[in-house]
C-alpha positions in Angstrom: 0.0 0.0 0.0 1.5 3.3 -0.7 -0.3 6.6 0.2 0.1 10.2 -1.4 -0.7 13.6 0.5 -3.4 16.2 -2.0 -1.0 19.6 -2.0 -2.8 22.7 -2.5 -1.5 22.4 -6.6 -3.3 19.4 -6.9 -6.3 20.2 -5.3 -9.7 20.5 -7.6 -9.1 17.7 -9.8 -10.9 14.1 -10.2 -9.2 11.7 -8.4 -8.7 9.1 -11.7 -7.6 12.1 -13.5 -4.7 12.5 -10.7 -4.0 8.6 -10.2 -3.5 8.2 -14.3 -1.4 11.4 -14.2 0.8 9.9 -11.1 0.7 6.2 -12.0 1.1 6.6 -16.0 2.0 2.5 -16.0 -1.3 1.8 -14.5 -4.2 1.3 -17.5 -7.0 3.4 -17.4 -9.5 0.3 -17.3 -7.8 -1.2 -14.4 -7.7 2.3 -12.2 -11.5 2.5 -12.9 -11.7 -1.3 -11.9 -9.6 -0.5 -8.5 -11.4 2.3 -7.5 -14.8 0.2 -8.0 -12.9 -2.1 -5.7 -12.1 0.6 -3.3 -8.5 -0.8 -3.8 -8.1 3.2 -4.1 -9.3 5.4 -1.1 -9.8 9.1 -0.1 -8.9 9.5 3.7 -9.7 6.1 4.2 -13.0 5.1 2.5 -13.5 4.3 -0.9 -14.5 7.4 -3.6 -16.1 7.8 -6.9 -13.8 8.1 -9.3 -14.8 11.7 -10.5 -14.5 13.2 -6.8 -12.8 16.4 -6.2 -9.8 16.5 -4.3 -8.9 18.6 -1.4 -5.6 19.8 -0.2 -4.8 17.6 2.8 -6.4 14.6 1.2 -4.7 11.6 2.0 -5.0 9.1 -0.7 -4.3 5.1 -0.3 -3.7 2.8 -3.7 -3.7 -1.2 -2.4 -1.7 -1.4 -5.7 1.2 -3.4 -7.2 4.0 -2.0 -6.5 5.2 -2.5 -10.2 2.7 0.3 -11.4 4.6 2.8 -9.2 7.8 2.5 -10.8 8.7 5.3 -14.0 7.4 4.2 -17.6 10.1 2.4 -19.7 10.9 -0.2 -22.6 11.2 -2.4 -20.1 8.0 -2.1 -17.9 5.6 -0.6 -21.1 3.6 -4.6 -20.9 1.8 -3.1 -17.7 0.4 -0.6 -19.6 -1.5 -3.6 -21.6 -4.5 -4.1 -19.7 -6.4 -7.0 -21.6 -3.6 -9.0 -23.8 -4.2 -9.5 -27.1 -3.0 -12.6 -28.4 -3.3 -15.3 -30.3 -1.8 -18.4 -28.8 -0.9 -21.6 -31.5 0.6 -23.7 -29.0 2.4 -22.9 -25.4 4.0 -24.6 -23.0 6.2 -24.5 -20.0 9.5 -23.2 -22.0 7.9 -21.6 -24.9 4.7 -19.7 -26.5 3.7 -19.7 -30.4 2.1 -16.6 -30.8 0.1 -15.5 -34.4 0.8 -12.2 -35.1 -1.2 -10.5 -37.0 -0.1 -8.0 -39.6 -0.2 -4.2 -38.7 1.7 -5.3 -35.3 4.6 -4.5 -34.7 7.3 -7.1 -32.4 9.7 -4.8 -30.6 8.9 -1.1 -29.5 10.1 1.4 -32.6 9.9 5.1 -33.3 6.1 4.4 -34.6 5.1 2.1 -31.4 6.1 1.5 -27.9 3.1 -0.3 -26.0 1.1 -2.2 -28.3 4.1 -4.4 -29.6 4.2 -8.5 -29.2 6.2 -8.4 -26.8 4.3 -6.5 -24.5 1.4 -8.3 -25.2 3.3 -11.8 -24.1 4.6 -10.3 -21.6 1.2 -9.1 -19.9 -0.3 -11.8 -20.1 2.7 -14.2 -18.7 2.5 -11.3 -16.1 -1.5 -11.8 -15.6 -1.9 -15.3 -15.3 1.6 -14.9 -12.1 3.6 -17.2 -14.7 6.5 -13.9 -14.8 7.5 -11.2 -12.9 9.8 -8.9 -13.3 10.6 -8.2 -9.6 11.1 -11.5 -9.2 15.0 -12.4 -7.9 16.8 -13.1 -11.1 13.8 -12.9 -13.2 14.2 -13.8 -16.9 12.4 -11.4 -19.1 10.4 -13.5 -21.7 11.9 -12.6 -25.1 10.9 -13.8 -28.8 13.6 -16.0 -31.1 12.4 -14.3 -34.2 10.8 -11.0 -36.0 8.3 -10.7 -38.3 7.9 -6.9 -40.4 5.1 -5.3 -39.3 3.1 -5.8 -42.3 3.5 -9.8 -42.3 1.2 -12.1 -40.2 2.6 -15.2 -39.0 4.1 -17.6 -36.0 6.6 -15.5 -33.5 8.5 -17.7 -30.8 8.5 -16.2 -27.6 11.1 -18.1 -24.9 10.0 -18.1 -21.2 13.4 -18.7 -19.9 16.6 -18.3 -20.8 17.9 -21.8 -22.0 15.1 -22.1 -24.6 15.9 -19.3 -25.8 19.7 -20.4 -26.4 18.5 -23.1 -28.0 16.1 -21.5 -30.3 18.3 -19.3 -31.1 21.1 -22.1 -31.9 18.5 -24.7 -33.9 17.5 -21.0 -35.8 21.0 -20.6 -37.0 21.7 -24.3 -38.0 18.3 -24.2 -39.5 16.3 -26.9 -37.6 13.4 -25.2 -37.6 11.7 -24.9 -40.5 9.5 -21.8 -41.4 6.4 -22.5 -44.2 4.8 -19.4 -45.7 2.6 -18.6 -47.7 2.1 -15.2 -50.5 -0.3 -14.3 -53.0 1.8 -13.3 -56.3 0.9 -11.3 -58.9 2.1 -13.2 -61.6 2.7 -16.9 -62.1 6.0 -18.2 -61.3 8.0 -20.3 -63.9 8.8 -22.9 -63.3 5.8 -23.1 -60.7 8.1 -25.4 -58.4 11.8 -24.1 -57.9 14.5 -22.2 -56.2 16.0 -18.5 -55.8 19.5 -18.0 -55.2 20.9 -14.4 -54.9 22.3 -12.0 -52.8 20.8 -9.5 -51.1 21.9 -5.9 -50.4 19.9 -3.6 -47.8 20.1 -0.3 -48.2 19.6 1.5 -44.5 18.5 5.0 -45.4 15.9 3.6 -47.5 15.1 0.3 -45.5 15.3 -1.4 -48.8 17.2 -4.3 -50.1 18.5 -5.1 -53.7 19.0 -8.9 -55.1 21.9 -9.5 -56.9 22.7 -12.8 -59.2 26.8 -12.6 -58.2 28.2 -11.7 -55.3 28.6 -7.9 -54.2 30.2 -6.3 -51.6 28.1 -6.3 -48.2 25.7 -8.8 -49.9 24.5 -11.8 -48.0 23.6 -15.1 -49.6 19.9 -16.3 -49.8 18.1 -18.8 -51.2 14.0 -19.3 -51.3 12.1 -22.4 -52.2 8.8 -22.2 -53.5 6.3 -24.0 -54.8 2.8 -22.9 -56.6 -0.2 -24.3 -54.7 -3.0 -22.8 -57.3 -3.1 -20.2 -59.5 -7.0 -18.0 -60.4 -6.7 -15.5 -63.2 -3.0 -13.4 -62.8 -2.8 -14.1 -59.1 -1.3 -17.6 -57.5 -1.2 -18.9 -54.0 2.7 -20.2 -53.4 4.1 -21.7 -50.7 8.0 -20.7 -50.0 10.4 -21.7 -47.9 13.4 -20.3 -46.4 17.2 -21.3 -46.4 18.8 -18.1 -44.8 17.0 -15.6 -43.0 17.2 -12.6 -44.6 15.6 -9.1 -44.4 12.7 -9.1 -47.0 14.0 -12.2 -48.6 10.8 -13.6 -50.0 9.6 -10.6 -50.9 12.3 -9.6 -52.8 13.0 -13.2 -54.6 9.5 -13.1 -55.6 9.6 -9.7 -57.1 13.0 -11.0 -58.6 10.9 -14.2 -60.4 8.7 -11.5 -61.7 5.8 -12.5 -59.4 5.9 -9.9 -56.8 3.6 -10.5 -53.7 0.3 -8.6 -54.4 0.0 -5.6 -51.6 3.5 -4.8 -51.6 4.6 -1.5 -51.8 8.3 -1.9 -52.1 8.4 -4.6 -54.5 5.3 -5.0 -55.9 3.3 -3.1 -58.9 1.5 0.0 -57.5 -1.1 0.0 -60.1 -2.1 -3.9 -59.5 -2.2 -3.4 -55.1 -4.6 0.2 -55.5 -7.1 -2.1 -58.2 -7.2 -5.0 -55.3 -7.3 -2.7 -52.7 -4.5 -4.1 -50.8 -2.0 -1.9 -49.1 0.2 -4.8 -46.9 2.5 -7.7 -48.5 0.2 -10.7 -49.0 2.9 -12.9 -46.7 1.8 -15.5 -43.9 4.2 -17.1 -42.0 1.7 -19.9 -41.6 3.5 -23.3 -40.6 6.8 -24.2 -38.1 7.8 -27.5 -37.8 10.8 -28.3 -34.7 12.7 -30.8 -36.8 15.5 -30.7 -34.3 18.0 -33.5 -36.0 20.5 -33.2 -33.8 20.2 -32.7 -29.5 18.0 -30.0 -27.9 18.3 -30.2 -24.7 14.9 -29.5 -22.7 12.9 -29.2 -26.0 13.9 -32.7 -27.3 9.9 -33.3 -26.8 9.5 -30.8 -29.5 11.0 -33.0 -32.1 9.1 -33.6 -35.1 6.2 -31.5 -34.2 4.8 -29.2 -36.5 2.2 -26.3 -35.4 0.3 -24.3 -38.1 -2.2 -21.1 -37.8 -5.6 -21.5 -37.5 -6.7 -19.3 -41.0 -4.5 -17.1 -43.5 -6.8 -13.8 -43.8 -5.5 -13.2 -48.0 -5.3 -17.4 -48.3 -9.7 -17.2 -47.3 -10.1 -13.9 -49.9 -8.5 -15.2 -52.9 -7.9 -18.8 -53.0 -10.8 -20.0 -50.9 -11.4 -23.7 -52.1 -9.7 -25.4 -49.1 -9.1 -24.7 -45.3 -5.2 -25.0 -44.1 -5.6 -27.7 -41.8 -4.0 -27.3 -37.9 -1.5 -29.5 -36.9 -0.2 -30.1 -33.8 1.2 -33.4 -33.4 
């Protein structure tokens, strides 16, 4: 419990309006829910929440003490008051999460609270699984990104040796990452592979693809296969070798099939007559083929987990349903 004294330059105003303004990690919804409570007095009794306050006015939050602390990237999941996610598979070590596109993973200069992270984080918070005031706490962190504008599976680690290992079995590429894009165009052959290298360009956040070797390139290779194909769009699965930034995107555009919505890549003209202003690019299938030791996820080997729907996948090629796996 932690009290604060009313000083004549905070008398006069409503006491959610002061709580918000002195707890900002605190979310609106849950202050209005604590004072309902009476988990938020006024001189010891419970108050409606648009009461005046009076110099003198001794004011007493039964609150976390978490929500006390000041607002950073490190504490901004408190702020998430109902998390928003949804969950493909968890477990004791790890969580699947589907994000969906328009969300971004990390904080950046566009976003700082409604990021995946946070969102896992809140709700590992909520349900007492994690805290961060815990001794020696691990923060639960995810293995891998996904651009904003791409939906798809994110693994989020819930302590620090699967997350070692994820990362490890990521690099030596034992886990393999399905996903599937609408192109405009049909690829040729309709089965095959894309070997480049790719160049990113910072100040633009742009890459390049590149047939030979260049300076500051990085190797890639995409497989893909064509699934169906309805007037001058197709449905094609691709898989990926190296982990690159933009990599399918760009290989696809480099076929000359780029992914219908893209606005980097992709044909300007063809996105505004669809209506479609995000890649069409799912990250819709993970299988843990682990061939070689993992440790405490050894149980994951051979499982496969896939998303429950593919938004684009249900608009334009909506014959069959992806079926969920988890074996």
């Amino acid at each position: 419990m932690r009290e604060f004294t009313i000083g004549k330059n905070d008398a006069g105003q409503r006491l959610d309006r002061f709580v918000s303004k002195s707890l900002p990690l605190l979310p609106p919804a849950l202050l209005q829910k604590y004072i309902r409570l009476k988990r938020i007095k006024v001189n010891g009794r419970g108050s409606k929440r648009d009461a005046r306050l009076c110099a003198g006015d001794i004011l007493q939050l039964y609150i976390n003490d978490e929500f006390f602390d000041k607002p950073n990237e490190e504490n901004l999941f408190l702020t998430v008051f109902k998390p928003q996610l949804a969950i493909v598979y968890e477990d004791e070590n790890l969580l699947l999460a589907d994000k969906r596109p328009g969300m971004v993973v990390h904080a950046d200069e566009t976003e700082k609270v409604n990021t995946l992270i946070n969102h896992i984080q809140a709700y590992l918070y909520q349900k007492k699984e994690w805290n961060p005031k815990w001794e020696n706490a691990f923060a639960p962190a995810l293995c891998n990104r996904i651009d904003r504008n791409t939906g798809g599976i994110v693994i989020a680690a819930k302590n620090a040796e699967t997350l070692r290992i994820v990362n490890e079995k990521i690099k030596t590429h034992e886990l393999e990452k399905s996903y599937l894009c609408v192109t405009v165009g049909h690829p040729r052959p309709a089965e095959g592979k894309v070997e480049g290298f790719l160049l990113k360009d910072e100040a633009k956040k742009q890459v390049a693809f590149y047939r030979r070797p260049v300076p500051g390139g990085k190797s890639a290779v995409t497989l893909y296969r064509t699934l169906e194909s309805r007037g001058e769009l197709s449905l094609v699965e691709c898989r990926l070798l190296t982990g690159r930034t933009h990599q399918i995107r760009v290989s696809m555009a480099e076929l000359g099939c780029p992914l219908l919505g893209d606005g980097k890549y992709g044909r300007g003209a063809v996105n505004k007559r669809y209506r479609e202003t995000r890649q069409a690019l799912y990250s819709y299938k993970l299988r843990f083929s682990l061939p070689t030791d993992a440790g405490l996820l050894n149980y994951l080997r051979g499982r496969e987990f896939t998303v429950s729907e593919v938004p684009f996948r249900e608009k334009y090629f909506p014959s069959e349903k992806i079926p969920v796996k988890k074996r």
